[in-house]
Biopython code that builds the backbone (N, CA, C, O; Angstrom):
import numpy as np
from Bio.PDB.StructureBuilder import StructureBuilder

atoms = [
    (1, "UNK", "N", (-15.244, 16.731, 8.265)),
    (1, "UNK", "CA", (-16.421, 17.347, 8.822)),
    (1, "UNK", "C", (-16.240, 18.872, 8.779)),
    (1, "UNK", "O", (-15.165, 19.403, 9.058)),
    (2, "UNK", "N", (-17.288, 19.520, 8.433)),
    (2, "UNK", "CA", (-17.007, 20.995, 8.701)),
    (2, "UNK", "C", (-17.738, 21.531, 9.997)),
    (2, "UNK", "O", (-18.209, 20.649, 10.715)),
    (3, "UNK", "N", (-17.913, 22.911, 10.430)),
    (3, "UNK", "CA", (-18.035, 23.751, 11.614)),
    (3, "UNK", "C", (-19.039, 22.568, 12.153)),
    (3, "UNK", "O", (-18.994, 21.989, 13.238)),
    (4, "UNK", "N", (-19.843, 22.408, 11.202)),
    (4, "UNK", "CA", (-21.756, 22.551, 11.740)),
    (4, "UNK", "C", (-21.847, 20.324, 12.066)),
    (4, "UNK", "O", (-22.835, 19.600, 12.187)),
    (5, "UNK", "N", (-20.744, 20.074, 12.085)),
    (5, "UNK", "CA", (-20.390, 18.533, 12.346)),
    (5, "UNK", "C", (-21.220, 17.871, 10.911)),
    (5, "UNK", "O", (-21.605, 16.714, 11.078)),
    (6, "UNK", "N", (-21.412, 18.258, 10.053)),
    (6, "UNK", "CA", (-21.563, 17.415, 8.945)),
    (6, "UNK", "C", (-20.899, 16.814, 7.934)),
    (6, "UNK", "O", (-20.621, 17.789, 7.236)),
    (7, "UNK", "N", (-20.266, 15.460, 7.144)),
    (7, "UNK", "CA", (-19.681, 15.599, 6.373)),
    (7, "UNK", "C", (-19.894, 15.806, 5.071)),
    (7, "UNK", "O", (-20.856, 15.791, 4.304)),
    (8, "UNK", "N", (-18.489, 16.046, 5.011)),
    (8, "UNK", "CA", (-18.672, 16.989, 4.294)),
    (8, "UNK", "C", (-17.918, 15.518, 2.766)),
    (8, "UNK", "O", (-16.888, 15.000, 3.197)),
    (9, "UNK", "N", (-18.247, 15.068, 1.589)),
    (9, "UNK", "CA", (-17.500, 14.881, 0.578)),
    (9, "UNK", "C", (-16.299, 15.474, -0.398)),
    (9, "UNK", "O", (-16.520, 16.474, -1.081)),
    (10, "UNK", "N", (-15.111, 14.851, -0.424)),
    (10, "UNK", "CA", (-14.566, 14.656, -1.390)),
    (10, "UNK", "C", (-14.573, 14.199, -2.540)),
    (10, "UNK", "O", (-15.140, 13.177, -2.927)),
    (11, "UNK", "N", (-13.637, 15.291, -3.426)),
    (11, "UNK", "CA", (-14.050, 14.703, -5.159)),
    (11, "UNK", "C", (-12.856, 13.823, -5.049)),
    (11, "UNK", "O", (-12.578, 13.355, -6.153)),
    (12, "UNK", "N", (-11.998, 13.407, -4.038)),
    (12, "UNK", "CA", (-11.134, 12.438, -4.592)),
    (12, "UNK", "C", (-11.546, 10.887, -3.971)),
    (12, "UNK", "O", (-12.056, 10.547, -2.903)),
    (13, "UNK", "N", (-11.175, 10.287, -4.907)),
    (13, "UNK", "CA", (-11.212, 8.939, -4.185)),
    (13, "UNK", "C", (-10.290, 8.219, -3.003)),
    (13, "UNK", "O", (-9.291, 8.692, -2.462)),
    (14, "UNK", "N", (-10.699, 7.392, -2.850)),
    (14, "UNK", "CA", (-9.831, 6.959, -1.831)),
    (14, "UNK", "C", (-8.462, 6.524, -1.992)),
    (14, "UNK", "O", (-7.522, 6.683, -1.213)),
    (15, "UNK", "N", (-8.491, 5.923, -3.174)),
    (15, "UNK", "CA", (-6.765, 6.025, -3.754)),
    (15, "UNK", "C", (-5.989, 7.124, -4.293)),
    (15, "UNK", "O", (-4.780, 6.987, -4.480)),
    (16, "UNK", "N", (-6.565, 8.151, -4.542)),
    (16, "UNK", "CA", (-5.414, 9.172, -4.762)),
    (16, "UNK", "C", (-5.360, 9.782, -3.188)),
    (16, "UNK", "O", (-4.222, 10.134, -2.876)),
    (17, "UNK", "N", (-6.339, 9.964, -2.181)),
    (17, "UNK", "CA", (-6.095, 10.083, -0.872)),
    (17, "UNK", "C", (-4.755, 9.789, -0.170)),
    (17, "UNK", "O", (-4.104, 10.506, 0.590)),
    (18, "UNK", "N", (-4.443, 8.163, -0.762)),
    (18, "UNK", "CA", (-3.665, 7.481, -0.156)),
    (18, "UNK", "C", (-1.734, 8.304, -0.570)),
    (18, "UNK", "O", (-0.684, 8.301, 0.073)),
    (19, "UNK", "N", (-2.023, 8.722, -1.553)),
    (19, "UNK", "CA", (-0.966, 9.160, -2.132)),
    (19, "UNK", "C", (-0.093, 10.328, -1.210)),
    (19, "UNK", "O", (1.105, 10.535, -1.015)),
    (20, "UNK", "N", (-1.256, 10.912, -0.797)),
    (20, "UNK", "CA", (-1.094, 12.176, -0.007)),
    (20, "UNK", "C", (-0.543, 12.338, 1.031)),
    (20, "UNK", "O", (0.129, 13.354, 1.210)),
    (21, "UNK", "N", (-0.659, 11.508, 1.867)),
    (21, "UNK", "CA", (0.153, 10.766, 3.009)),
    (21, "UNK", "C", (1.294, 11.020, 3.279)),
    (21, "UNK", "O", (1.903, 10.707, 2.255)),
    (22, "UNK", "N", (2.074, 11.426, 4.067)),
    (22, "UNK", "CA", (3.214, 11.307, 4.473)),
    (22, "UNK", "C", (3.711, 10.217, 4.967)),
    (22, "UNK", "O", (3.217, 10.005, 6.074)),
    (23, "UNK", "N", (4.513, 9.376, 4.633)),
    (23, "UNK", "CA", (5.443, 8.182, 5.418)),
    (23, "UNK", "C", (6.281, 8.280, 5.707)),
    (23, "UNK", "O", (7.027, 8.787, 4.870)),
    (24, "UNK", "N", (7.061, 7.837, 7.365)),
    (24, "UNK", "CA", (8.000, 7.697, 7.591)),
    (24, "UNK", "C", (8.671, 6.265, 7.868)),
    (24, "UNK", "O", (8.658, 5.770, 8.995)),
    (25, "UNK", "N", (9.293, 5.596, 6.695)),
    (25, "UNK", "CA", (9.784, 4.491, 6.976)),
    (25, "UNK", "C", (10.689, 3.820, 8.018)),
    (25, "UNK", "O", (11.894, 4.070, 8.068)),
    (26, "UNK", "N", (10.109, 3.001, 8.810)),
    (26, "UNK", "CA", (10.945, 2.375, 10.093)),
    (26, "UNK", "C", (11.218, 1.170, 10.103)),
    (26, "UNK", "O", (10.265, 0.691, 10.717)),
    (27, "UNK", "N", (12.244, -0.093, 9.688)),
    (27, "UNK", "CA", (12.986, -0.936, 8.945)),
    (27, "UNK", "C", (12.132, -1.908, 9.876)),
    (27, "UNK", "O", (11.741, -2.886, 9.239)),
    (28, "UNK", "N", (11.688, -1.903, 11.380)),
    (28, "UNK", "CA", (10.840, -3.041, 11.579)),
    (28, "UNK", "C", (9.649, -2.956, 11.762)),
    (28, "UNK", "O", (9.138, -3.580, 12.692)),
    (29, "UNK", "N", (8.805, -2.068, 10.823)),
    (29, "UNK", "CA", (7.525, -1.985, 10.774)),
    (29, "UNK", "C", (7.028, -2.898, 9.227)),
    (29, "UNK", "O", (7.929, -3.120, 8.418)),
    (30, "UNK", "N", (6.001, -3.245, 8.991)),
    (30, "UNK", "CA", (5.561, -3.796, 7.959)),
    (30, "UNK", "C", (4.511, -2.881, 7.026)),
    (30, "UNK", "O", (3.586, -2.321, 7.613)),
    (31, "UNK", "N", (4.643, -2.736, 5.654)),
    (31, "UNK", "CA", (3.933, -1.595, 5.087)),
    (31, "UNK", "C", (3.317, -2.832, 4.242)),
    (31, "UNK", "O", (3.704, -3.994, 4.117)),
    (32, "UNK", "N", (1.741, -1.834, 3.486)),
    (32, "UNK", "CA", (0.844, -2.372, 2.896)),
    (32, "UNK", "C", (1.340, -1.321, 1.536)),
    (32, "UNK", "O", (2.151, -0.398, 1.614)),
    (33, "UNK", "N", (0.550, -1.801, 0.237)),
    (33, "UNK", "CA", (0.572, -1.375, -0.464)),
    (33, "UNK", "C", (-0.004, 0.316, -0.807)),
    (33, "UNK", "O", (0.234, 0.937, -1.843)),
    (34, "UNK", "N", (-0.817, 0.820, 0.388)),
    (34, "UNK", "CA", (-1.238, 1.465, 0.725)),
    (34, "UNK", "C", (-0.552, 3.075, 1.113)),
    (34, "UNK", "O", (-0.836, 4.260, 0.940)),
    (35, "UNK", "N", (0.879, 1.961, 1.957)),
    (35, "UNK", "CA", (1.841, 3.209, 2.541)),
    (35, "UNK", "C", (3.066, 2.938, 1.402)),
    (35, "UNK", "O", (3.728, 3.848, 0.903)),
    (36, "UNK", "N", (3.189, 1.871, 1.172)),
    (36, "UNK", "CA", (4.092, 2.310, -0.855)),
    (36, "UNK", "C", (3.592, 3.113, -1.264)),
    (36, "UNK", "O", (4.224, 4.163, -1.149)),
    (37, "UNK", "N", (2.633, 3.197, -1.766)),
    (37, "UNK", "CA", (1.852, 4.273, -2.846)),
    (37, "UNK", "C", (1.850, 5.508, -2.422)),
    (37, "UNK", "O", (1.493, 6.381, -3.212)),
    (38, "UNK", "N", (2.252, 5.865, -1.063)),
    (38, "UNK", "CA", (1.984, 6.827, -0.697)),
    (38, "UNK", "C", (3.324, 7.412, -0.630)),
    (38, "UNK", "O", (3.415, 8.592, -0.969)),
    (39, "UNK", "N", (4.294, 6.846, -0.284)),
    (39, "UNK", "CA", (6.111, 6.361, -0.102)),
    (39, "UNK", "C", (6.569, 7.130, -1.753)),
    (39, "UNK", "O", (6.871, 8.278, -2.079)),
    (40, "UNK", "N", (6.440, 5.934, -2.447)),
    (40, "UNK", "CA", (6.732, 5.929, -4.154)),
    (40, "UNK", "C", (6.205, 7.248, -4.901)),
    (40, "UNK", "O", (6.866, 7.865, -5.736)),
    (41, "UNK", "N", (4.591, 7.669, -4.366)),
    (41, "UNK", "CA", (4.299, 8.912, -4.937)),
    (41, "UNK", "C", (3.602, 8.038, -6.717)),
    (41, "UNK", "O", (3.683, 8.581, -7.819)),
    (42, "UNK", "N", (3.072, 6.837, -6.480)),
    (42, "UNK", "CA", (2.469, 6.698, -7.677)),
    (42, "UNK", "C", (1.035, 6.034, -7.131)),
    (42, "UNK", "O", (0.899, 5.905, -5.914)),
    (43, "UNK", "N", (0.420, 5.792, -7.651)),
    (43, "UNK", "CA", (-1.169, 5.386, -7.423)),
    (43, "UNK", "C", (-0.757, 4.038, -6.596)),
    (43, "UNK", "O", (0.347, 3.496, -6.648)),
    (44, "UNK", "N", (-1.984, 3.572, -5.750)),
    (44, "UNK", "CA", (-2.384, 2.044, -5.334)),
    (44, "UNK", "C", (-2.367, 1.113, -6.174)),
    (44, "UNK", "O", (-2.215, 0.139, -5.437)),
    (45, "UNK", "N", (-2.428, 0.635, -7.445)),
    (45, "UNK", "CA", (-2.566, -0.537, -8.039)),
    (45, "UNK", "C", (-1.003, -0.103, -8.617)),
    (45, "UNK", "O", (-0.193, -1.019, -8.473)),
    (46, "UNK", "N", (-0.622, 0.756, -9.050)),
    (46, "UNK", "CA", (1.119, 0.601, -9.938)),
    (46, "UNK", "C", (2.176, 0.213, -8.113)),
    (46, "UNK", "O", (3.264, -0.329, -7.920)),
    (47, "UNK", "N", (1.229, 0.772, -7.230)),
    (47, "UNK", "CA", (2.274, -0.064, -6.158)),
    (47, "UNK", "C", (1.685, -1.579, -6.011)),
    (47, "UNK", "O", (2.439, -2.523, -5.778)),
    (48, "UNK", "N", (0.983, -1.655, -6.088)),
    (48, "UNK", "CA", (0.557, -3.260, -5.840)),
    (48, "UNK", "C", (1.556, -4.462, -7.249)),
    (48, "UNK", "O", (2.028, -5.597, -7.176)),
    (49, "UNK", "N", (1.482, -3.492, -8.293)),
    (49, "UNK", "CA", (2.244, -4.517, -9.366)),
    (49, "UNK", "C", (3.500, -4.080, -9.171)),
    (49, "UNK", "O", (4.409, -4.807, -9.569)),
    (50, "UNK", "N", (3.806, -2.885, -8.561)),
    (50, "UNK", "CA", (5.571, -2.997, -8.354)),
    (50, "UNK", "C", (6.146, -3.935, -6.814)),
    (50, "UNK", "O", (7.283, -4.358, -6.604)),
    (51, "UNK", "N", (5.051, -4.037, -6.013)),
    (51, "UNK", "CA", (5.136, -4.939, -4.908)),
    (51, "UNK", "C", (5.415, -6.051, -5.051)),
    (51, "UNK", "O", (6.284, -6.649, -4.417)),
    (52, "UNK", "N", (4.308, -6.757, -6.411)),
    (52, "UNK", "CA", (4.817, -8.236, -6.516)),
    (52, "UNK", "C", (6.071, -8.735, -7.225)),
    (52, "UNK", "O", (6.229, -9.916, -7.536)),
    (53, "UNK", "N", (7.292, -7.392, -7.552)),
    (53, "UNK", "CA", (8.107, -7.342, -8.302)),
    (53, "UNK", "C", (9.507, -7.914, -7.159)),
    (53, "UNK", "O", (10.487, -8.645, -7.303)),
    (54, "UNK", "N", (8.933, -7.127, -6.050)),
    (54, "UNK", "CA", (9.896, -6.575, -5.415)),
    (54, "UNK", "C", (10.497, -7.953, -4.146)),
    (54, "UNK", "O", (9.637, -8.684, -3.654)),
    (55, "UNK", "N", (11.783, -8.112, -3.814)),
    (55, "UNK", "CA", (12.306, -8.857, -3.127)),
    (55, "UNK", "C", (11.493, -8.690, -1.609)),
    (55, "UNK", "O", (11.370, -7.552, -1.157)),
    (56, "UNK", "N", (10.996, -9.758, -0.914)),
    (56, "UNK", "CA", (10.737, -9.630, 0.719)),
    (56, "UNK", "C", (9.887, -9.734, 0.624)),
    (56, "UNK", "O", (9.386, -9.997, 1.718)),
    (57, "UNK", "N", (8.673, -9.674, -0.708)),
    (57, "UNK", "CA", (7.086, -9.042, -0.149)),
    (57, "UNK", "C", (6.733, -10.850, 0.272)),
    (57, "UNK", "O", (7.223, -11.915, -0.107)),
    (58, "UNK", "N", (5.724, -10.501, 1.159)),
    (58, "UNK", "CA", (4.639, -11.456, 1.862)),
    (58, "UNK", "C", (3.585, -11.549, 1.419)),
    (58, "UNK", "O", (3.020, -10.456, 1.378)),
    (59, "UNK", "N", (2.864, -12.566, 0.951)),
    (59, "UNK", "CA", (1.473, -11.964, 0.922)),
    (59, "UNK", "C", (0.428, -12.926, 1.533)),
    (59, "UNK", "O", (0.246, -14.016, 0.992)),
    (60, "UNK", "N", (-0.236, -12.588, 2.585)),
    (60, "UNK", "CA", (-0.569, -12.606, 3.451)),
    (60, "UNK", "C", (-2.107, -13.311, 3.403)),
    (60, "UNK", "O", (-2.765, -13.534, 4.419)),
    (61, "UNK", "N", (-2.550, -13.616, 2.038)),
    (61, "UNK", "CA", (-3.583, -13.689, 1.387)),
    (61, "UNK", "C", (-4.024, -15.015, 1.820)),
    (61, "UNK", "O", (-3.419, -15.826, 2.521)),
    (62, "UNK", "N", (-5.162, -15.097, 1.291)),
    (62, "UNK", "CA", (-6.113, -16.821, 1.017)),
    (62, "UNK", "C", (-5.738, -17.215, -0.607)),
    (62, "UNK", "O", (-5.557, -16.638, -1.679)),
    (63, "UNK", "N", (-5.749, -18.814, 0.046)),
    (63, "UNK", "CA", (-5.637, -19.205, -1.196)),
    (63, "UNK", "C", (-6.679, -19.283, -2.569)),
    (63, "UNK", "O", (-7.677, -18.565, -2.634)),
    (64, "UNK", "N", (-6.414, -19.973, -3.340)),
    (64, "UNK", "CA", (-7.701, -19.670, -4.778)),
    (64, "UNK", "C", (-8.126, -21.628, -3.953)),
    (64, "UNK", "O", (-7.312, -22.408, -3.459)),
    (65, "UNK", "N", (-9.274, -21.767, -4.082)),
    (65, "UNK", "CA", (-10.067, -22.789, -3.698)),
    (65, "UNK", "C", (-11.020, -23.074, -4.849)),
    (65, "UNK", "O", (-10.831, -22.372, -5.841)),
    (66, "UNK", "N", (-12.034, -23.988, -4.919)),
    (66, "UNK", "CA", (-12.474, -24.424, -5.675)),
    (66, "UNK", "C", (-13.372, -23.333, -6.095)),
    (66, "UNK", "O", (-13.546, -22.805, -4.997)),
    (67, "UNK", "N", (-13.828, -22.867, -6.646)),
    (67, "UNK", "CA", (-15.140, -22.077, -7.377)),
    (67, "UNK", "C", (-14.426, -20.293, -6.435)),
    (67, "UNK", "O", (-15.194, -19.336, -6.331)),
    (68, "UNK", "N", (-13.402, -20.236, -6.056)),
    (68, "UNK", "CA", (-12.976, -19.412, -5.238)),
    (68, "UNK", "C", (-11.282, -18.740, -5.470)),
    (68, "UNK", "O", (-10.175, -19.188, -5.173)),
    (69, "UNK", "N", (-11.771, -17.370, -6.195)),
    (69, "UNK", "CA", (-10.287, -16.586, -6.108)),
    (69, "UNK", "C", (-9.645, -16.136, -5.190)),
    (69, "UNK", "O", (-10.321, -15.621, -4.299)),
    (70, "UNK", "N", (-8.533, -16.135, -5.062)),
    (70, "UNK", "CA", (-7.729, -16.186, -3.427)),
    (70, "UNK", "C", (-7.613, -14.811, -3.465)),
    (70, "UNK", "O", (-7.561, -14.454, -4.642)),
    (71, "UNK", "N", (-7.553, -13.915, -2.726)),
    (71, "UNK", "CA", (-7.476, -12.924, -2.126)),
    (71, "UNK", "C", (-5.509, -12.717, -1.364)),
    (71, "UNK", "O", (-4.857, -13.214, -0.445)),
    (72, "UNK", "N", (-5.316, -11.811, -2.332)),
    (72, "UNK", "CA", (-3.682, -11.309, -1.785)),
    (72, "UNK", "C", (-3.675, -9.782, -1.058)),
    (72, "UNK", "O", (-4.073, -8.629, -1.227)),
    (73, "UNK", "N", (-2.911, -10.655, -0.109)),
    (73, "UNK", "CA", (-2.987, -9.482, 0.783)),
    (73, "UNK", "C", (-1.234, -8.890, 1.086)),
    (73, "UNK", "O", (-0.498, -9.709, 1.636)),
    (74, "UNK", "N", (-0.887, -8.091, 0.877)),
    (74, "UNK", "CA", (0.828, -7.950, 0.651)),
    (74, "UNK", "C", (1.708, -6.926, 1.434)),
    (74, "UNK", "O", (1.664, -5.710, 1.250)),
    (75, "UNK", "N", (2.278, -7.379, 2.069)),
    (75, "UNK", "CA", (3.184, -6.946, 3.105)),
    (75, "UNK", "C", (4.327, -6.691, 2.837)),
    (75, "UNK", "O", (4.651, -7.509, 1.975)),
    (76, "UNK", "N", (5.707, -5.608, 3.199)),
    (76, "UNK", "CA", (6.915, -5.538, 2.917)),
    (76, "UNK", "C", (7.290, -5.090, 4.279)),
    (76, "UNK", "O", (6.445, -4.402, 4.852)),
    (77, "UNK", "N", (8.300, -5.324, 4.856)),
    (77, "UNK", "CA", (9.045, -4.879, 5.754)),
    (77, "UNK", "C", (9.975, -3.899, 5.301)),
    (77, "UNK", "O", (10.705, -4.061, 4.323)),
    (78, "UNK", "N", (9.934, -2.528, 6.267)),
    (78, "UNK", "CA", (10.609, -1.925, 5.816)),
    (78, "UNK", "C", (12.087, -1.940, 5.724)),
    (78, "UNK", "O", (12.402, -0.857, 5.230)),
    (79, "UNK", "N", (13.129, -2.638, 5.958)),
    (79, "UNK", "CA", (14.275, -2.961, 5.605)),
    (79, "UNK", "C", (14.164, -2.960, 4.445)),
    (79, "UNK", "O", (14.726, -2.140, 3.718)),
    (80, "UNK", "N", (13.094, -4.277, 3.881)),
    (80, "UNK", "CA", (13.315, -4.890, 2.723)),
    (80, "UNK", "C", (12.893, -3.490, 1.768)),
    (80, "UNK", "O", (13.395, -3.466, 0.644)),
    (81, "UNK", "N", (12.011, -2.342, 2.158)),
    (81, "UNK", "CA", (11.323, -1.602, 1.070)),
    (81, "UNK", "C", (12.822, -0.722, 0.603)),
    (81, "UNK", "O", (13.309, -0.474, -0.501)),
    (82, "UNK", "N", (13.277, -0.389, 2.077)),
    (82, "UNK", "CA", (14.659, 0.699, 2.151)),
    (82, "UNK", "C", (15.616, 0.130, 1.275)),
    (82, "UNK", "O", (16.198, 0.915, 0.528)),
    (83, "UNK", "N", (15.989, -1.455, 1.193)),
    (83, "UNK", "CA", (16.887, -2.244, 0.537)),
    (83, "UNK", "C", (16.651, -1.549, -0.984)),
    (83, "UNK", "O", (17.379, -0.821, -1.659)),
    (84, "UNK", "N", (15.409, -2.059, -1.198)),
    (84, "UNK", "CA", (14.602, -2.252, -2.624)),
    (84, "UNK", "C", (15.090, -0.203, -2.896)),
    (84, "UNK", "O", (16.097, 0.211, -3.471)),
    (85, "UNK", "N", (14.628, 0.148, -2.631)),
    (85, "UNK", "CA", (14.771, 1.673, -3.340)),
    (85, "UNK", "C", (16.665, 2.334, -3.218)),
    (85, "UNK", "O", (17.310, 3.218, -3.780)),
    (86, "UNK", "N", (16.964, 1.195, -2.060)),
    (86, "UNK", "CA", (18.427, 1.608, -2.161)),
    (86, "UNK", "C", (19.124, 1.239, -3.550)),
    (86, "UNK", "O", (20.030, 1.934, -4.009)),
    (87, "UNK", "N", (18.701, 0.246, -4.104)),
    (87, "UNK", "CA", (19.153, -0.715, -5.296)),
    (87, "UNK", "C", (18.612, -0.156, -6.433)),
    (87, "UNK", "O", (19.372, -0.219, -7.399)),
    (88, "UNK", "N", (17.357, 0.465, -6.673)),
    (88, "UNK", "CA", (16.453, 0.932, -7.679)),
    (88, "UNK", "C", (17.209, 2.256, -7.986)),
    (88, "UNK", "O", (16.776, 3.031, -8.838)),
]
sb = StructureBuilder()
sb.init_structure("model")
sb.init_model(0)
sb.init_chain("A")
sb.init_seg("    ")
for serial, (resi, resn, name, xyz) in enumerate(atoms, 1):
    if name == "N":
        sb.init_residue(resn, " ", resi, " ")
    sb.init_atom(name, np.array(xyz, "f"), 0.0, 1.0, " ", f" {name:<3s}", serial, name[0])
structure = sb.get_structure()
């Protein structure tokens, strides 16, 4: 918002937004692909395919059903993220 309470737009999207972020990783909190991307310093979808790479992840999702694609939803604990970049 600026002075006059209006908002105001960005030319960025919401995923390079995410990048921008500062994280501080805490081993029993659970991160989304959201606070990787922001962690790693590479876009939202190259963390989402390095997520499903990675040891610990959850995903939290619905399943695929009949006439119906399941929806993944993906979680890491941060131990497991700290593990993962300790090893990388």
């Amino acid at each position: 918002m600026d002075d006059d309470g209006h908002v105001v737009k960005s030319d960025k999207t919401w995923k390079d937004r995410v990048r921008e972020r500062e994280i501080v990783i805490d081993s029993r909190k659970m991160y989304g692909p959201a606070d990787v991307a922001a962690y790693l310093d590479v876009s939202y979808d190259t963390a989402i395919r390095r997520m499903w790479k990675m040891p610990g992840v959850v995903n939290l999702g619905t399943k695929e059903k009949l006439h119906r694609r399941g929806k993944a939803i993906l979680r890491i604990s941060g131990k497991n993220l700290l593990e993962f970049l300790s090893n990388s």
